[in-house]
C-alpha positions as CSV (number, residue, x, y, z in Angstrom):
1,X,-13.8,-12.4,15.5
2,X,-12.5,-9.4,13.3
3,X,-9.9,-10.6,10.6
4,X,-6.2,-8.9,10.7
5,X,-6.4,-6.7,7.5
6,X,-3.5,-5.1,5.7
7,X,-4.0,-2.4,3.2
8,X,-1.6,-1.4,1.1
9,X,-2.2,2.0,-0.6
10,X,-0.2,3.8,-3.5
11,X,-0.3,7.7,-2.6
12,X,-0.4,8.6,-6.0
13,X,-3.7,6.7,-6.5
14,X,-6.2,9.4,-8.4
15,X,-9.2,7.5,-8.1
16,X,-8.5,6.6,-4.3
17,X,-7.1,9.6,-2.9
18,X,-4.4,9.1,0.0
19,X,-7.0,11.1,2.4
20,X,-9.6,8.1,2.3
21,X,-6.7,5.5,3.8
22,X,-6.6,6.3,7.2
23,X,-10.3,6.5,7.0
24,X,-10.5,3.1,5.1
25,X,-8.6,1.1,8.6
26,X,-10.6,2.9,11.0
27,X,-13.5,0.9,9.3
28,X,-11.3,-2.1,10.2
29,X,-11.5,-3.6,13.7
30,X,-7.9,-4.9,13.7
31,X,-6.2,-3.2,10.2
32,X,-2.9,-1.8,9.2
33,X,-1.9,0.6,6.7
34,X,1.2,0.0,4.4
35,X,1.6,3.5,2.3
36,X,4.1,3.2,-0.7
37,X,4.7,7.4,-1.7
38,X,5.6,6.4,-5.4
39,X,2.5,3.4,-6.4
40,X,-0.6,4.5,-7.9
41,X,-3.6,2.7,-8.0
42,X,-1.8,-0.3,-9.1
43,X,0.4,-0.7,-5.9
44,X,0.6,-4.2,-6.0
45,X,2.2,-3.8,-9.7
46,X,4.6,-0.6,-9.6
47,X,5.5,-1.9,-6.3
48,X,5.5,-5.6,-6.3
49,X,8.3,-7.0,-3.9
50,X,7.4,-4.5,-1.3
51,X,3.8,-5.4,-1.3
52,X,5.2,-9.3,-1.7
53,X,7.0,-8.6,1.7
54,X,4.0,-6.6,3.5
55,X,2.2,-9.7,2.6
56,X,4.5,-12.0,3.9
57,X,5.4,-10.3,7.3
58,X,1.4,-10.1,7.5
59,X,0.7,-13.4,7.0
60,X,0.7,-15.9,9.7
């Protein structure tokens, strides 16, 4: 059974680059891709109530 899997990726991220997102949820069986335009690599810090909300409309 594949986990639900949510990643949430800052497009301003210069060590992950926003190409390698869509290619990071095909590798899940059952993902979803949260993009925030403004967060860098530290998405869940420059961005934290968002992410806090992806997280919790995520979650069961």
């Amino acid at each position: 059974m594949a986990a639900p899997t949510l990643i949430c990726w800052g497009e301003q991220d210069v060590a992950l680059v926003p190409e390698m997102a869509e290619r990071s949820r095909q590798l899940c069986a059952d993902g979803r891709l949260e993009r925030f335009p403004e967060a860098s690599h530290w998405v869940h810090v420059e961005e934290s109530d968002r992410v806090t909300a992806a997280l919790r409309a995520h979650l069961p």
